[in-house]
N, C-alpha and C positions, 0 to 999 in steps of 0.2 A: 344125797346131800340133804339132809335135815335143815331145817329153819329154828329158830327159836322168833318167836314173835311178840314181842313186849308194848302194852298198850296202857299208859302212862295216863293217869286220868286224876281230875280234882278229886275225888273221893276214894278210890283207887286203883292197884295197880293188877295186872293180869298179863299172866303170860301162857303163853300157848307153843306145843312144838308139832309143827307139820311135818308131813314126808314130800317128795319131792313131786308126789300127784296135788298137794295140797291139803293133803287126809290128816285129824288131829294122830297124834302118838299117844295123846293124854287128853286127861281133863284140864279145860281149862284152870289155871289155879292164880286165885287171885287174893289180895292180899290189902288192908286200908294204907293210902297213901301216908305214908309218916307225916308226922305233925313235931314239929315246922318241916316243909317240905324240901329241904335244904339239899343240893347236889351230892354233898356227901350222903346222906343218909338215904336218900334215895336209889342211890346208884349201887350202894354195900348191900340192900335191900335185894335189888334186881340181880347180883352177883351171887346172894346167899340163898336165895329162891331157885336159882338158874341152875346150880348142882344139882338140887333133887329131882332135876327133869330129865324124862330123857336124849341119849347124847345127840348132840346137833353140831354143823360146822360154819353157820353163819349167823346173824342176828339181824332181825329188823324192830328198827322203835318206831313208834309212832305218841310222838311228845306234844301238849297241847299250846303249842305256840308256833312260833315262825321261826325255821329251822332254814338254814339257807350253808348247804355246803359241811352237814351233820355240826354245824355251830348255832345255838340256840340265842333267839334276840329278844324276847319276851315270853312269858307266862303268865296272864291274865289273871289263870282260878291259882298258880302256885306263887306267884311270888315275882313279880318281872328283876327286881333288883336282884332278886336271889340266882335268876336264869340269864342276866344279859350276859352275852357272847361265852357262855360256858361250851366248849369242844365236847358235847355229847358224844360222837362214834368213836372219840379218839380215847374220851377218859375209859368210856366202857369195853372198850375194843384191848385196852389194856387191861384190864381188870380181869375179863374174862378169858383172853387171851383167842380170841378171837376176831376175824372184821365183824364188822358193825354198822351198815347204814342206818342213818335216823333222818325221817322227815315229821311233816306235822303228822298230828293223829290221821286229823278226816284225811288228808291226801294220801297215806299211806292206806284205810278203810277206802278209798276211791276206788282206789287200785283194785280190788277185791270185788267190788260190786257193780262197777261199769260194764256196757255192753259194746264198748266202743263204736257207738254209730252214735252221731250226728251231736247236738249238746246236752248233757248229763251234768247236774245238778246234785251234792250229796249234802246232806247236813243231818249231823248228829245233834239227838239233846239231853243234855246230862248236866253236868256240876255248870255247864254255861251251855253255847250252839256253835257248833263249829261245821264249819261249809269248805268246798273241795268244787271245784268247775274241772270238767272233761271236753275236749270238742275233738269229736271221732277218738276218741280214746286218750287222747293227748292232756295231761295235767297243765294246768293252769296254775301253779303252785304260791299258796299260803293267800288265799283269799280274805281270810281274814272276815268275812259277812259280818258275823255276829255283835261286832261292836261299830257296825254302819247304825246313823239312828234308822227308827221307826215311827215312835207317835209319841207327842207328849215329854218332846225333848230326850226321850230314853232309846238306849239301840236293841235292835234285836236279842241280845243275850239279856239286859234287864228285867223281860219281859215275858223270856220265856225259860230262866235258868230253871233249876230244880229249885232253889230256896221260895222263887214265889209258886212254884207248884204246890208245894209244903204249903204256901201262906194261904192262898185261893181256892185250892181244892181243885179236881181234872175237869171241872163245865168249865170252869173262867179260864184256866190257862188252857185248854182243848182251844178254845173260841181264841185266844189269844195266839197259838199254832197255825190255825187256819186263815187268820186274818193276815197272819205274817206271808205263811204261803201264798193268801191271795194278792199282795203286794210282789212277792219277790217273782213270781211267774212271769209278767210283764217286762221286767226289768232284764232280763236275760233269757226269755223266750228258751227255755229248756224243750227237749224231747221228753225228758225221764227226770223227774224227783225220785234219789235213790234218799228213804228218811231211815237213821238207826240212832244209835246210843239208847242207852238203858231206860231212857225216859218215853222213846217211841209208843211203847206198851201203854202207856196211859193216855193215850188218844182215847178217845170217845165218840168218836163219829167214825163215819165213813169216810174216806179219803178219794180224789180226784183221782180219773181213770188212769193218769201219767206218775201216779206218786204211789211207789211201791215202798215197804219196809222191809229191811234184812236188816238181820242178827251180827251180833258182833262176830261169831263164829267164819260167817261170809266175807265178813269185813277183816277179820284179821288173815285171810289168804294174800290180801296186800301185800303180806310179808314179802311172800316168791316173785311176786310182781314187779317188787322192788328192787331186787337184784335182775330180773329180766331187762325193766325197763334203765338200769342204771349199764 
């Protein structure tokens, strides 16, 4: 039983097919989020991608908003008006002719990277910051962190998206990463900060003994996860 693993991101889209060890079949292959990021065009995108992979019998998405029952309620980096209550698993699961679970990204990347003992913390950072809570393995679903404030009236995602990466350059927003983590440890007293998305790599410091990074590659075995745990 093959997976097809689709990892829906503000900049953009990546799909990956496991086998049933978790092992890729392929290269990741990944593709710029259409502009306007509109259901339709996103979804004919991930269908006309999903042919030239090889063959798979289930799918997992991992979509960046709050997915509840593979029906999507907002979209922060795509467009919330363009995503509220769109039936995610059900348009694609027709389209492809396939089932389909979809949850959010980072929960669905949790799933892949937790060690299930005690409480596990994930947060990606990329086109914004998305976080995922584990306790003993157990999803905590659509946390939503990134747009709790921070400092200065602004929340965690304004602070440390990719655009003010771009703007400040990796000492300010590094310093800006770390100050965030030294807030958020307190607050939820984690075992393990699991840290990924594409922007991890531009850390510039040394990180806390509890805060590991992995790769998207790790992160998207969530796929198989996701039908275990479903």
């Amino acid at each position: 039983m093959n997976t097809l693993a689709v990892d829906i991101g503000g900049m953009s889209l990546k799909l990956l097919v496991l086998d049933e060890r978790g092992e890729p079949l392929c290269e990741t292959l990944a593709r710029p989020t259409p502009s306007p990021p509109t259901p339709e065009a996103l979804l004919t995108l991930v269908q006309d991608l999903s042919d030239t992979l090889p063959p798979h019998q289930q799918v997992s998405v991992g979509f960046p908003g709050v997915v509840k029952a593979g029906v999507t309620f907002n979209a922060p980096n795509l467009g919330n008006e363009l995503w509220h209550r769109v039936p995610l698993s059900e348009q694609l699961a027709y389209r492809l002719e396939r089932p389909v679970r979809a949850v959010n990204d980072v929960d669905l990347q949790g799933l892949g990277v937790v060690r299930g003992e005690g409480v596990e913390l994930v947060l990606t950072l990329g086109t914004g910051m998305g976080a995922a809570l584990f306790t003993d393995g157990a999803l905590v679903p659509n946390l939503e962190l990134g747009h709790h404030p921070f400092r200065d009236g602004l929340t965690y995602e304004d602070l440390v998206r990719d655009s003010e990466l771009k703007r400040v350059g990796r000492v300010e927003w590094t310093a800006r990463v770390l100050d965030a983590i030294e807030q958020i440890e307190p607050i939820f007293n984690y075992d393990r900060l699991h840290l990924g998305g594409g922007n991890a790599a531009n850390i510039e410091s040394e990180l806390p003994e509890n805060v590991r990074v992995f790769s998207l590659a790790e992160g998207l075995r969530g796929a198989l996860k996701l039908w275990d745990e479903a």
